[in-house]
Backbone atoms as SQL, in Angstrom:
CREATE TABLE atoms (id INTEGER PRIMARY KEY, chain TEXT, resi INTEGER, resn TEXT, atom TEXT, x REAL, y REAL, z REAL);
INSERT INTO atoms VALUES
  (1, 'A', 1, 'UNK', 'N', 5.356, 193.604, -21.723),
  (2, 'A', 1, 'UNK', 'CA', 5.402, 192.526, -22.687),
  (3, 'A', 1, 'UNK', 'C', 5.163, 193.121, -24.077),
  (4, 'A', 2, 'UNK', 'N', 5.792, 192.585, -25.317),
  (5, 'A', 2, 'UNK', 'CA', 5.744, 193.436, -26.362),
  (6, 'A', 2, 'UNK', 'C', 5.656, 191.745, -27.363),
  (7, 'A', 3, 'UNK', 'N', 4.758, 192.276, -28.082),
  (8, 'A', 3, 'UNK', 'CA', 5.472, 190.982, -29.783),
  (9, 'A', 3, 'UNK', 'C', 5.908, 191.387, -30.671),
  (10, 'A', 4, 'UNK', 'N', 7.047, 190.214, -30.746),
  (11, 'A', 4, 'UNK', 'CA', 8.838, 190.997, -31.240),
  (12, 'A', 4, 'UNK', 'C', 8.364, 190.224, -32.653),
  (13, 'A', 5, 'UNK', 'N', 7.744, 189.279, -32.716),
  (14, 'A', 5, 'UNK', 'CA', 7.437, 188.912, -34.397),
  (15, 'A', 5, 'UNK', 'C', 5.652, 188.381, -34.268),
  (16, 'A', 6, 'UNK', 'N', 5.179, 188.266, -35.647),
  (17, 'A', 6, 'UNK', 'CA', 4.060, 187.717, -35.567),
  (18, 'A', 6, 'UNK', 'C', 4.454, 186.950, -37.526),
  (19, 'A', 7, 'UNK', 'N', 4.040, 185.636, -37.461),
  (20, 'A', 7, 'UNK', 'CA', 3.972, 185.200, -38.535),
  (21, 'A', 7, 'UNK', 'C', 2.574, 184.436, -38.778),
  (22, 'A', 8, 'UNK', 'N', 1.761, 185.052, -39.966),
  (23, 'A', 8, 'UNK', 'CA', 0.742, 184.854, -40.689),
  (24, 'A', 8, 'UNK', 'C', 1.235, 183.505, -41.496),
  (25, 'A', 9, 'UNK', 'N', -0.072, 182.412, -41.613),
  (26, 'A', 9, 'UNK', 'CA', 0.119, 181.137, -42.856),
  (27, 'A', 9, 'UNK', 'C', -1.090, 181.067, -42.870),
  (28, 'A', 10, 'UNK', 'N', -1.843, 182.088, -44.285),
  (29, 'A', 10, 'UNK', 'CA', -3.048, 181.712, -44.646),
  (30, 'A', 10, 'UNK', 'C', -3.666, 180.237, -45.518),
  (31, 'A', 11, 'UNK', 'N', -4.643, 180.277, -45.031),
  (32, 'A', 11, 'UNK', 'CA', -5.230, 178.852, -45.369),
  (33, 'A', 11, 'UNK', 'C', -6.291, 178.748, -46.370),
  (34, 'A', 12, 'UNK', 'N', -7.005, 178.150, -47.451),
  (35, 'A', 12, 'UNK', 'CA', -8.233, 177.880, -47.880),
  (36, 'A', 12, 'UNK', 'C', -8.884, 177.238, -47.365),
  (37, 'A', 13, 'UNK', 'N', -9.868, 177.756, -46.622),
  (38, 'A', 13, 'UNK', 'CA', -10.868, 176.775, -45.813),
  (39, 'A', 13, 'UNK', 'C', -11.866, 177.945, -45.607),
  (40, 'A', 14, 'UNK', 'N', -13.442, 177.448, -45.606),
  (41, 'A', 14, 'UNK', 'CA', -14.643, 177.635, -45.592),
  (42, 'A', 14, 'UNK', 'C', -14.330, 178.779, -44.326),
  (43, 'A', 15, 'UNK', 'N', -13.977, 178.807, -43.189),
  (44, 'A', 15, 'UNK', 'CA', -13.914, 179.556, -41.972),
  (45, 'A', 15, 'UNK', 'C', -12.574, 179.531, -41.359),
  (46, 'A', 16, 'UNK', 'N', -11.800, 178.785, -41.110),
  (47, 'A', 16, 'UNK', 'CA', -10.428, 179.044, -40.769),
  (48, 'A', 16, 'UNK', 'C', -10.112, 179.924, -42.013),
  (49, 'A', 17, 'UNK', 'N', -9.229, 181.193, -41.902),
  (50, 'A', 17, 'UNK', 'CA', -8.740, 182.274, -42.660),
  (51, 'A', 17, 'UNK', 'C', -6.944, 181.994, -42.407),
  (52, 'A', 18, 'UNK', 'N', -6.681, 181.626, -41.251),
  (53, 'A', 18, 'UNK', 'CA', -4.317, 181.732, -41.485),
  (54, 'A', 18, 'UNK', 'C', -4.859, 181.325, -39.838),
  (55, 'A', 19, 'UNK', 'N', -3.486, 180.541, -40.046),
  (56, 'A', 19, 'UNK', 'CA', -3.288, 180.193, -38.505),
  (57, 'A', 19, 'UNK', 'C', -1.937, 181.112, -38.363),
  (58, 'A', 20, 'UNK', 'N', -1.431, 181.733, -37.208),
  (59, 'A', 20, 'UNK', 'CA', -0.335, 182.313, -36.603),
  (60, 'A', 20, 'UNK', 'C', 0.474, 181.977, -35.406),
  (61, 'A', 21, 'UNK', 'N', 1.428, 182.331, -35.639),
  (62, 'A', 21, 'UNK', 'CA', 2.244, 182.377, -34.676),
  (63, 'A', 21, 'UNK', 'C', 2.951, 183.623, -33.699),
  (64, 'A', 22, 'UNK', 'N', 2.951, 183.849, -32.395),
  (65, 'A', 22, 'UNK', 'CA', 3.247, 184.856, -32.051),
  (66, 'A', 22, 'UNK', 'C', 4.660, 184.694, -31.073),
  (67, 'A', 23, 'UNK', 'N', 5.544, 185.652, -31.080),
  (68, 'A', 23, 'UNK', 'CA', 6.304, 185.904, -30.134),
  (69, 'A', 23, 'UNK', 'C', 6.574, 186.832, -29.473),
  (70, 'A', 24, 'UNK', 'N', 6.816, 186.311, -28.201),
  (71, 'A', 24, 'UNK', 'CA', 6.826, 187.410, -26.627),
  (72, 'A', 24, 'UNK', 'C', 8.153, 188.015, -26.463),
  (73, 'A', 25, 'UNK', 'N', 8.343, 189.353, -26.480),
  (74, 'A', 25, 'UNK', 'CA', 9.506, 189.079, -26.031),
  (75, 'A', 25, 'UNK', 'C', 10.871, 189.094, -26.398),
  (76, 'A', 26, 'UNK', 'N', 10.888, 188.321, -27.732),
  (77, 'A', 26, 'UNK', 'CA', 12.118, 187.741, -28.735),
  (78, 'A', 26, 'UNK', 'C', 12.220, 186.538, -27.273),
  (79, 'A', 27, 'UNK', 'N', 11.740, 185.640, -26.508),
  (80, 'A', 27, 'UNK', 'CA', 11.841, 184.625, -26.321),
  (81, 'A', 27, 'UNK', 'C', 10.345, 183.467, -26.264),
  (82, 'A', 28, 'UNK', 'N', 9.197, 183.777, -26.091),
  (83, 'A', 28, 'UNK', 'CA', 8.749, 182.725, -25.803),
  (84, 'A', 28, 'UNK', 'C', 7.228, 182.657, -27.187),
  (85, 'A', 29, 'UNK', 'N', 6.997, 181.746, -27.557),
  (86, 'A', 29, 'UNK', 'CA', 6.312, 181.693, -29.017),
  (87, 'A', 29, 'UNK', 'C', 4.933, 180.877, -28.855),
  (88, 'A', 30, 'UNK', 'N', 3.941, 181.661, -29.134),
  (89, 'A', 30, 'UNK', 'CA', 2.227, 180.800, -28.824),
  (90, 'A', 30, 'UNK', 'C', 2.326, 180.678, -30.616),
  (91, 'A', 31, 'UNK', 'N', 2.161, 179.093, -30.496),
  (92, 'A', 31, 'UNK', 'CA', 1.525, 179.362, -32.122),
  (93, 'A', 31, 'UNK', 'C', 0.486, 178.503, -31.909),
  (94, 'A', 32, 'UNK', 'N', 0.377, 178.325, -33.669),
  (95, 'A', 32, 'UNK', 'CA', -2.014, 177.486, -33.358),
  (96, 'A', 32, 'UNK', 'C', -2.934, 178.111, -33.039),
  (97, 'A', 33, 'UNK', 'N', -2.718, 179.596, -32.772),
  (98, 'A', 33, 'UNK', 'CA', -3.341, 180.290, -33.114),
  (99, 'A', 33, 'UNK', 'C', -4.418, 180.850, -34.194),
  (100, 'A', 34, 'UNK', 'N', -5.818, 181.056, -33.952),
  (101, 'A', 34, 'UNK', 'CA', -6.127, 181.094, -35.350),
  (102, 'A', 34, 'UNK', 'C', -7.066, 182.401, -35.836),
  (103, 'A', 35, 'UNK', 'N', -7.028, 182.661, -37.056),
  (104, 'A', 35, 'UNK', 'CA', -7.868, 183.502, -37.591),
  (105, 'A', 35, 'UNK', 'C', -9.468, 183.072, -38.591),
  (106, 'A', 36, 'UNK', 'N', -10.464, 183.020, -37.731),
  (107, 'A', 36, 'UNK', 'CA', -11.852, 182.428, -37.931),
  (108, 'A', 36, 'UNK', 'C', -12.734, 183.541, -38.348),
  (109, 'A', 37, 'UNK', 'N', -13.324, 183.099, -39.435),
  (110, 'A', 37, 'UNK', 'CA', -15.007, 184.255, -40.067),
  (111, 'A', 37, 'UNK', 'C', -15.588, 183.716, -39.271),
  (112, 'A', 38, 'UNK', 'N', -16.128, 184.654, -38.746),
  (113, 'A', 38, 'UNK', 'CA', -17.417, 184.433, -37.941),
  (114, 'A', 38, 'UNK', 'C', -18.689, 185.170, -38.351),
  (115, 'A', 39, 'UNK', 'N', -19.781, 185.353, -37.889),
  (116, 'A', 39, 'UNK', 'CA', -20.777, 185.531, -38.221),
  (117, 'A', 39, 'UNK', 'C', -20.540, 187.350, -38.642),
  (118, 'A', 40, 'UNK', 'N', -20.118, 187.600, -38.304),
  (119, 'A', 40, 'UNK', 'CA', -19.522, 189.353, -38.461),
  (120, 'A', 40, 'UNK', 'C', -18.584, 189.892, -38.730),
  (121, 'A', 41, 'UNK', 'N', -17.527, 188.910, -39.001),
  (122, 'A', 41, 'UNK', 'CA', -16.320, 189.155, -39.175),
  (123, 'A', 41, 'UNK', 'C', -15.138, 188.388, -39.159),
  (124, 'A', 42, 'UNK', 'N', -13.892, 188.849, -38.832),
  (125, 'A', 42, 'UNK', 'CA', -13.320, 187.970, -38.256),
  (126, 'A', 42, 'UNK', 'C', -12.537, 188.000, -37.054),
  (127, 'A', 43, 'UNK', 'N', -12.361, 186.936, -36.328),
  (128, 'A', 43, 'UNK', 'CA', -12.107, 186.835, -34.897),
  (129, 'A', 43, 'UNK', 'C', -10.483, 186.357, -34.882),
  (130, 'A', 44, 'UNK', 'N', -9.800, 186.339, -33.358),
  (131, 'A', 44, 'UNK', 'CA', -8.956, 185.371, -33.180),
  (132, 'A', 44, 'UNK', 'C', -9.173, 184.579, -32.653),
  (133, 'A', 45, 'UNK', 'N', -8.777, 183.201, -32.479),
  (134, 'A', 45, 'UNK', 'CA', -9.069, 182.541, -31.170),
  (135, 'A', 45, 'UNK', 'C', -7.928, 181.824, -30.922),
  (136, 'A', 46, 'UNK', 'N', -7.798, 181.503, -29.680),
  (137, 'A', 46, 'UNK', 'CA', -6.216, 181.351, -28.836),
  (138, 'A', 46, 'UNK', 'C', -6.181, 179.660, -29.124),
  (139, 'A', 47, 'UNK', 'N', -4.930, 179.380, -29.079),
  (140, 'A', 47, 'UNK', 'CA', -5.027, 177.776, -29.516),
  (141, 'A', 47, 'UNK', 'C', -5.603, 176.886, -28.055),
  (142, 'A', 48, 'UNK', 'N', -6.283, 175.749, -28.814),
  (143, 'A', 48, 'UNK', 'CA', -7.187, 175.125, -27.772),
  (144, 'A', 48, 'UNK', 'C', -6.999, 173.648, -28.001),
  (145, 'A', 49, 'UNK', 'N', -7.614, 173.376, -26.824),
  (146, 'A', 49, 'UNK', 'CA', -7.374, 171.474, -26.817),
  (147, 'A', 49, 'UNK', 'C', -8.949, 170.936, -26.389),
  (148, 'A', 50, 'UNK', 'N', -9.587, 170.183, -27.207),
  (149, 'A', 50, 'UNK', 'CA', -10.352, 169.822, -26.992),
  (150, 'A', 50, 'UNK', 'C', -10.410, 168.274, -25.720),
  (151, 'A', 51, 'UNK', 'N', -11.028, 168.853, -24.484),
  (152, 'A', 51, 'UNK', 'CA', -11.401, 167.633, -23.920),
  (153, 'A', 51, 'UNK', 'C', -11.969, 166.721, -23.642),
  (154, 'A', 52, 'UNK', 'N', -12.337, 165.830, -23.162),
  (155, 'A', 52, 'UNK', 'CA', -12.802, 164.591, -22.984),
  (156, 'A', 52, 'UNK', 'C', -14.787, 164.443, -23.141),
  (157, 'A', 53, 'UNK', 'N', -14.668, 165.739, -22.580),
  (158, 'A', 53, 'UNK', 'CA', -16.645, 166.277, -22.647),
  (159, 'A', 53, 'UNK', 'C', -16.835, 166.865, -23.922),
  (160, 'A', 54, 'UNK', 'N', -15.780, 166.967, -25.004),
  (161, 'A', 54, 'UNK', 'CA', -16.158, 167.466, -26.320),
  (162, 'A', 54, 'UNK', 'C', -15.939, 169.431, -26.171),
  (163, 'A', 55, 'UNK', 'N', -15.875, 169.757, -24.825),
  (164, 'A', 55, 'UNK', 'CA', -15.916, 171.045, -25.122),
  (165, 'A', 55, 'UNK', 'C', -14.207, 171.444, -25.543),
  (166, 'A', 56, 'UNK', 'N', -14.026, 173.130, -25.849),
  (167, 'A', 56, 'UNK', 'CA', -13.043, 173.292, -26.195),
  (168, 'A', 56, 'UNK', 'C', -12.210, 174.014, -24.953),
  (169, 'A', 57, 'UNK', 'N', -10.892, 174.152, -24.090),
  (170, 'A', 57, 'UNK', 'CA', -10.451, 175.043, -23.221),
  (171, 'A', 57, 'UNK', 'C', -9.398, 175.473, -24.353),
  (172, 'A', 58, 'UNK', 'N', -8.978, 177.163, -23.849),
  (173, 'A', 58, 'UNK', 'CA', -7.854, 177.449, -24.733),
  (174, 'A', 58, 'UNK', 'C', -6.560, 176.819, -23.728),
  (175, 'A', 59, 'UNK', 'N', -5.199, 176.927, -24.508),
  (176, 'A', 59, 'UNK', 'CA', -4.445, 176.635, -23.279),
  (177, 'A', 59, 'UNK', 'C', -3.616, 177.543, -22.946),
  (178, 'A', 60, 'UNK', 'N', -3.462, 178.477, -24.035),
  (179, 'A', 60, 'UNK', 'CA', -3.052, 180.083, -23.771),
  (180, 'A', 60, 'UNK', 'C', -3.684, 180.808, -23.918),
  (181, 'A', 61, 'UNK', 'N', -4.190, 181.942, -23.287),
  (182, 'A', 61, 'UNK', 'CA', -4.964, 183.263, -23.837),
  (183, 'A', 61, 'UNK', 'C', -4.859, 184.044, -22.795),
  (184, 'A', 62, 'UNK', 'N', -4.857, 185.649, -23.441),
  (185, 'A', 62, 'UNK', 'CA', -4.636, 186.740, -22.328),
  (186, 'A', 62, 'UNK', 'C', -5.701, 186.851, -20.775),
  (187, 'A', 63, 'UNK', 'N', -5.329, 187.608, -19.765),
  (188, 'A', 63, 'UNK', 'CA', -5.646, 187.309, -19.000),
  (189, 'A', 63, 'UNK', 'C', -6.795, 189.172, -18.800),
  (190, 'A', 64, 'UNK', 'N', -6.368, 189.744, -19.359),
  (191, 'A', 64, 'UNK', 'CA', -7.373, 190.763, -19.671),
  (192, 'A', 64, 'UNK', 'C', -7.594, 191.518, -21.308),
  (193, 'A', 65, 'UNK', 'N', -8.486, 192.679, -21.059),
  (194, 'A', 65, 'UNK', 'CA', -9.333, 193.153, -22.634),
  (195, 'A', 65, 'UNK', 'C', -8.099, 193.699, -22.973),
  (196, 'A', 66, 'UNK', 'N', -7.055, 194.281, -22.095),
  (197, 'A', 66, 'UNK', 'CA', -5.916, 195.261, -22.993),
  (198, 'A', 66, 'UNK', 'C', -5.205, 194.519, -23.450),
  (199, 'A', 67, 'UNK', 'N', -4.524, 193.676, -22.821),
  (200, 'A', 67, 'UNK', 'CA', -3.777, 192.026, -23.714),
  (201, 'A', 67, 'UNK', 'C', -4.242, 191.760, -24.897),
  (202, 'A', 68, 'UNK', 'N', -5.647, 191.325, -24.408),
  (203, 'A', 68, 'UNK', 'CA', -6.602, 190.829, -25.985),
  (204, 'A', 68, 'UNK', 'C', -6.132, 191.420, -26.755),
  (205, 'A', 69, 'UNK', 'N', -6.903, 192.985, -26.661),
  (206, 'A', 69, 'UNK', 'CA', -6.457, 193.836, -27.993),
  (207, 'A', 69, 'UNK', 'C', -5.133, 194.010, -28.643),
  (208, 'A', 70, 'UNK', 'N', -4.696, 194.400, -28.046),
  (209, 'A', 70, 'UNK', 'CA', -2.880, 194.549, -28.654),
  (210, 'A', 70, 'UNK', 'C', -2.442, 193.383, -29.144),
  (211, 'A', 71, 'UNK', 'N', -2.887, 192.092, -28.537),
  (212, 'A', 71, 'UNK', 'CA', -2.786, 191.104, -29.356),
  (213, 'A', 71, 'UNK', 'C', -3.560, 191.024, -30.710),
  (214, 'A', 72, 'UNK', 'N', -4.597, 190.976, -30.673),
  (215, 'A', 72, 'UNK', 'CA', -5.682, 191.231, -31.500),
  (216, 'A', 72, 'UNK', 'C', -4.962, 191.716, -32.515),
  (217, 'A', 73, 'UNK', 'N', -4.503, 193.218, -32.019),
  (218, 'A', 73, 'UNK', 'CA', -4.192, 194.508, -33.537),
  (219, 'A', 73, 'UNK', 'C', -2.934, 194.092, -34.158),
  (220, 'A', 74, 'UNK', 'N', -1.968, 193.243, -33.551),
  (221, 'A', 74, 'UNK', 'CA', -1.012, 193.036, -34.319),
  (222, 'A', 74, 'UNK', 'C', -1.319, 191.992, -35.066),
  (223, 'A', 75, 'UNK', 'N', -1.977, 190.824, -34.902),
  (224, 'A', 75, 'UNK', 'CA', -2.180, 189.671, -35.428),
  (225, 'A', 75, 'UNK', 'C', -3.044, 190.026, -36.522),
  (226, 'A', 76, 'UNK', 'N', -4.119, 191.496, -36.761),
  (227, 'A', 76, 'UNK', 'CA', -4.201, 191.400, -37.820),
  (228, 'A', 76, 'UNK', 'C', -3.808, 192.597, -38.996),
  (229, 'A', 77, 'UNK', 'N', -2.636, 193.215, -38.010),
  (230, 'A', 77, 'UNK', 'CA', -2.284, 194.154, -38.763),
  (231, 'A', 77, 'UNK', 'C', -1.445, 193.532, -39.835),
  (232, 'A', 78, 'UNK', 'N', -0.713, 192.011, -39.517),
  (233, 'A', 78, 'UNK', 'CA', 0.540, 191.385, -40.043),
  (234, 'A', 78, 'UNK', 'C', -0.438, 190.267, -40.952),
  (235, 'A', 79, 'UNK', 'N', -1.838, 189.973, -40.556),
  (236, 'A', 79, 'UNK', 'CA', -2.596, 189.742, -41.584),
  (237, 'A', 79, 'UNK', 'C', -3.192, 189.847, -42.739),
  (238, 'A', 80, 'UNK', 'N', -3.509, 191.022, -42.614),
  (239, 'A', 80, 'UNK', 'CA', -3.486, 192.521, -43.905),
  (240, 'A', 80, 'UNK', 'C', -2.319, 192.310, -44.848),
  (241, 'A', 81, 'UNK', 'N', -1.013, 192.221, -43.826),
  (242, 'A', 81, 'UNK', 'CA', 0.093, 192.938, -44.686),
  (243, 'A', 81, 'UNK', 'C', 0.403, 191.456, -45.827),
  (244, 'A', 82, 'UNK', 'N', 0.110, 190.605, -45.497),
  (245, 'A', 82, 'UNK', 'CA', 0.226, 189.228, -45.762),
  (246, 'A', 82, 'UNK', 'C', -0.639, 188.991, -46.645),
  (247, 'A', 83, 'UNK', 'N', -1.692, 189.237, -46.876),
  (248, 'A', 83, 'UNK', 'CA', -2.665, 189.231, -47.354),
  (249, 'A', 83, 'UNK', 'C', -2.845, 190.356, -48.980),
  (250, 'A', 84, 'UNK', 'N', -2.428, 191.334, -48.732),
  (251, 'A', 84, 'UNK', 'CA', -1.658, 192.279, -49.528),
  (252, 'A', 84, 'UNK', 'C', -0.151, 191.966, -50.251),
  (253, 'A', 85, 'UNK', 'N', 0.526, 191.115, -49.681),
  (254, 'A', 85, 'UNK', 'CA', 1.673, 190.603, -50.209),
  (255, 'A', 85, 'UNK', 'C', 1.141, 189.376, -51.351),
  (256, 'A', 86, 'UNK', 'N', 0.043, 188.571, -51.019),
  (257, 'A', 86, 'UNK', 'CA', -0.440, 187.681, -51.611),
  (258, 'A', 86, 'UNK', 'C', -1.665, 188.270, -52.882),
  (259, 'A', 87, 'UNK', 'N', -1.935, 189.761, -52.906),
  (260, 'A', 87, 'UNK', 'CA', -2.689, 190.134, -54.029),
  (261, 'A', 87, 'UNK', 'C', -4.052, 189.951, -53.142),
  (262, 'A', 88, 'UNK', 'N', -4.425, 189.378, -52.632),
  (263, 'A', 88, 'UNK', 'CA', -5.565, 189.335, -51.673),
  (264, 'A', 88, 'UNK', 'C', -6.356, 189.972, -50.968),
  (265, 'A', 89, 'UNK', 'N', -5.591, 191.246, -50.658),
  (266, 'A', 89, 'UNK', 'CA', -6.414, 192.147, -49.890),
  (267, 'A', 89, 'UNK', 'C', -7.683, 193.035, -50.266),
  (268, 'A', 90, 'UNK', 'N', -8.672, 193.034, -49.568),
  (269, 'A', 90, 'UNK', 'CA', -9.670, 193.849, -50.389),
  (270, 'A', 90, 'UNK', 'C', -9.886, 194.931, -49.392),
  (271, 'A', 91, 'UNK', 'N', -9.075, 195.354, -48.780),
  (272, 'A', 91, 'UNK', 'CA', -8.953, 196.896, -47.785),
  (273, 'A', 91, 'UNK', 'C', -8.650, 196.436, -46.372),
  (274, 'A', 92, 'UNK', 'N', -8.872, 196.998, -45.325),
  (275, 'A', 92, 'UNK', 'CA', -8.745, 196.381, -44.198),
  (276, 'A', 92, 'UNK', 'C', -9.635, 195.351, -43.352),
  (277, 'A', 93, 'UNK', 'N', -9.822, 194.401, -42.903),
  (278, 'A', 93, 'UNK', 'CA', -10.702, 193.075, -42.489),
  (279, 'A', 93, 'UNK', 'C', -11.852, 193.529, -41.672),
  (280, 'A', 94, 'UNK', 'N', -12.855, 193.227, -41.559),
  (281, 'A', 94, 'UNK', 'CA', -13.716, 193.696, -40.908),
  (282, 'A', 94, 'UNK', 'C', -13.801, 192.548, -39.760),
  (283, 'A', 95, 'UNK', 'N', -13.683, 193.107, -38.342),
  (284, 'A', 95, 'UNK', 'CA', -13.178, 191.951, -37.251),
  (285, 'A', 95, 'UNK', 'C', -14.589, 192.236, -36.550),
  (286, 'A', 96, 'UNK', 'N', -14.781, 191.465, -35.648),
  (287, 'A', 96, 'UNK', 'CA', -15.413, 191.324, -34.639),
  (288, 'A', 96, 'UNK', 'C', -15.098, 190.687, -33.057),
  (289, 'A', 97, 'UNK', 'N', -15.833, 190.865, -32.261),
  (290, 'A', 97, 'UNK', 'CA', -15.704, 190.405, -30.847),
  (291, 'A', 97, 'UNK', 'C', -15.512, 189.120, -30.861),
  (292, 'A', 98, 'UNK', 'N', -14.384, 188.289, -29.998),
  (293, 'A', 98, 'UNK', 'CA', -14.675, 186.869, -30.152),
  (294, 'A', 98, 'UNK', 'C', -15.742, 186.382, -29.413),
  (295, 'A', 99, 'UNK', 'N', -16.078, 185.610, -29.968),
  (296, 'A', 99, 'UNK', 'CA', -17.644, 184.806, -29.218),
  (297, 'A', 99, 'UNK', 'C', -17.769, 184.368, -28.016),
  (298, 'A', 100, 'UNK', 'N', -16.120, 184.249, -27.287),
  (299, 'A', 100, 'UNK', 'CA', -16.524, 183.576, -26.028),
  (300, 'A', 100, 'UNK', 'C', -16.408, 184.834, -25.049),
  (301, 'A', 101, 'UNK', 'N', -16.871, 184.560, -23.777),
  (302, 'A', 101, 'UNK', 'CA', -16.659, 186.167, -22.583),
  (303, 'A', 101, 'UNK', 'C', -15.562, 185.139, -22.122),
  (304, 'A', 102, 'UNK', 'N', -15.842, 183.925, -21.878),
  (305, 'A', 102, 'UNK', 'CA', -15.200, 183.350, -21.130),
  (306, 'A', 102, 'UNK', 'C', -13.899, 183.444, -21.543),
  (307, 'A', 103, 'UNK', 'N', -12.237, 183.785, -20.732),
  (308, 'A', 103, 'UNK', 'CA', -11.258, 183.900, -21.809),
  (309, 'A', 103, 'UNK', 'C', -10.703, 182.299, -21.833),
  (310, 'A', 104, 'UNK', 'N', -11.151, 181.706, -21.436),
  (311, 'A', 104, 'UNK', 'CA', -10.390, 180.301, -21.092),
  (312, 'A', 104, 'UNK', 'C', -11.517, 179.212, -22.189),
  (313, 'A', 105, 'UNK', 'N', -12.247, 179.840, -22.574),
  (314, 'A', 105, 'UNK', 'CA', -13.164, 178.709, -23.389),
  (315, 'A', 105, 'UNK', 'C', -13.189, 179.215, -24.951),
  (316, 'A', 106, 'UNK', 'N', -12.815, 178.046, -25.658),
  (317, 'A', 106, 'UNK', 'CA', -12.543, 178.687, -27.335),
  (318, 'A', 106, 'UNK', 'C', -14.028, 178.154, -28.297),
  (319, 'A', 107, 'UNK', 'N', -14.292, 178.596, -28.930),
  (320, 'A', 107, 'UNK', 'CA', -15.358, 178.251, -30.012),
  (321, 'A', 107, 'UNK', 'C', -15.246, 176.548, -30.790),
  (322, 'A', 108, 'UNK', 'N', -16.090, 175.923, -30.948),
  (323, 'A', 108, 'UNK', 'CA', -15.702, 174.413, -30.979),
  (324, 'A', 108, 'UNK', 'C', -14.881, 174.534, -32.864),
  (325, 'A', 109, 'UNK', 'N', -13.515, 174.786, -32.740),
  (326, 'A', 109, 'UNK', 'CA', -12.861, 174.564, -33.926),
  (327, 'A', 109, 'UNK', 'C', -11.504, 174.598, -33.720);
């Protein structure tokens, strides 16, 4: 599996940083994806639907750490570059671990 595009749409907001979109493939496309400051950095987190108990499930996200990452590195390598296109960049992002272990449970946002 490879991603044949990734498109960055940064945002002004207190903790949401760009929501993205990714594609598999050159056929199949996760977007709602998002890019969140977190207490250390910044994270991704996979798009999620909040249910009925208030908690959050994602409804896509990788199924292991090597997925994660490679996902991870492109989403913010094309972040950077975006970010640098916009005058914005102040070197490369300082990321961190996402908060959940769980891969199926997203951070309440």
């Amino acid at each position: 599996m490879q991603i044949t595009e990734v498109k960055v749409f940064p945002v002004q907001e207190e903790r949401l940083k760009a929501y993205v979109s990714i594609t598999l493939d050159a056929s199949f496309v996760v977007r709602d994806i998002k890019i969140i400051q977190g207490h250390t950095g910044l994270f991704v987190a996979m798009p999620s639907k909040k249910r009925k108990d208030g908690q959050f499930r994602d409804i896509a996200h990788p199924l292991n750490q090597e997925t994660r990452a490679m996902i991870e590195d492109q989403i913010f390598g094309a972040y950077e570059k975006e970010l640098e296109a916009l005058g914005q960049s102040d070197g490369p992002v300082k990321r961190q671990k996402s908060p959940s272990n769980n891969p199926g449970d997203s951070e309440n946002f």
